[in-house]
C-alpha positions in Angstrom: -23.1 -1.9 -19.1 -22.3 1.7 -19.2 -25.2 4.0 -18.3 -25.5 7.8 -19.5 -26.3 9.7 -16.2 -26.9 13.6 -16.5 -25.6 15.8 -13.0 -25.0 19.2 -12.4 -22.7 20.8 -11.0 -24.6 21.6 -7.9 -25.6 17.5 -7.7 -21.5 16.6 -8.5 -20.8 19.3 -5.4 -23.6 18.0 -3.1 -22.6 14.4 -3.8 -19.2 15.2 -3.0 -20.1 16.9 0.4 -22.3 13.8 1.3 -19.5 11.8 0.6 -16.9 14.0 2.5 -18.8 14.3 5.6 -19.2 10.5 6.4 -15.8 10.1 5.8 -14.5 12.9 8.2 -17.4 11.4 10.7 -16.5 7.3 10.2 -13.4 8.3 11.6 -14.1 9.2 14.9 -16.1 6.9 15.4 -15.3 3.7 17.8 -18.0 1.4 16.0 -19.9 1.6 13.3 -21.8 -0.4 10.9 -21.1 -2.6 7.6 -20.3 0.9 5.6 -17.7 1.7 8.2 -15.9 -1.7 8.5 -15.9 -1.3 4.6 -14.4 2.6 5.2 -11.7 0.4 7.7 -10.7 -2.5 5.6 -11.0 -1.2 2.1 -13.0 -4.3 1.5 -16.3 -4.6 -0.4 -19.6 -5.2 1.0 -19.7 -8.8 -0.1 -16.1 -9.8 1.2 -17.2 -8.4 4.7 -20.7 -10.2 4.6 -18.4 -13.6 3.4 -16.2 -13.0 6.1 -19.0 -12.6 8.8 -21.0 -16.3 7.4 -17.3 -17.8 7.7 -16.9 -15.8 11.3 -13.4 -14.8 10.3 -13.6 -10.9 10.7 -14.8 -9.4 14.3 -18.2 -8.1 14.5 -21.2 -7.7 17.3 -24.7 -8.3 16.0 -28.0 -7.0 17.6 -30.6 -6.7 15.5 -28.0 -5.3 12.8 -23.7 -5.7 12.4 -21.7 -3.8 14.3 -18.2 -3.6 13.8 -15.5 -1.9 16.6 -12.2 0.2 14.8 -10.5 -1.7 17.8 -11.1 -5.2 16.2 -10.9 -4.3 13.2 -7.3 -2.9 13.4 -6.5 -5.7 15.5 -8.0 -8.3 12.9 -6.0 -6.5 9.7 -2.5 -6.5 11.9 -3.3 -10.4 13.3 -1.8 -11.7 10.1 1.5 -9.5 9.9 4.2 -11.1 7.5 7.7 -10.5 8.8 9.8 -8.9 6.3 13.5 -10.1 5.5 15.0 -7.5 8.1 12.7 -8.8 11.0 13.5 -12.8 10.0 17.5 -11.7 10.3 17.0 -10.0 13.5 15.6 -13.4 14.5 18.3 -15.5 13.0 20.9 -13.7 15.0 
């Protein structure tokens, strides 16, 4: 379904501000909420809400998720594939 939506420029620059900001901001931060971990993981809201019902991504809840850059880079390195050059090193 393709909708026709009308911006200015001024709403196109604002928008893109907005944007900018929480990026620059997510990144210094140590925890952060669903929006973050998605920032993190390049996954989408859905996969991270499937992952917390299945318990197989780190989170904290209290009262809302909460989700710690520590675990999460921890969690997207826990399932490292060795490449060929690691597997000979190994072999030797």
């Amino acid at each position: 379904m393709k909708m026709n939506i009308n911006l200015s420029n001024e709403d196109l620059i604002f928008i893109a501000e907005q944007v900018a900001e929480r990026l620059i901001f997510n990144q210094n931060k140590e925890y952060g909420d669903i929006y973050f971990a998605m920032q993190l993981t390049g996954l989408s809201k859905a996969s991270i809400y499937s992952k917390v019902c299945n318990r197989t991504i780190p989170f904290s809840k209290n009262g809302k998720l909460w989700f710690s850059k520590k675990d999460l880079e921890k969690w997207m390195m826990s399932n490292r594939v060795d490449c060929d050059d690691d597997i000979t090193k190994y072999l030797k």
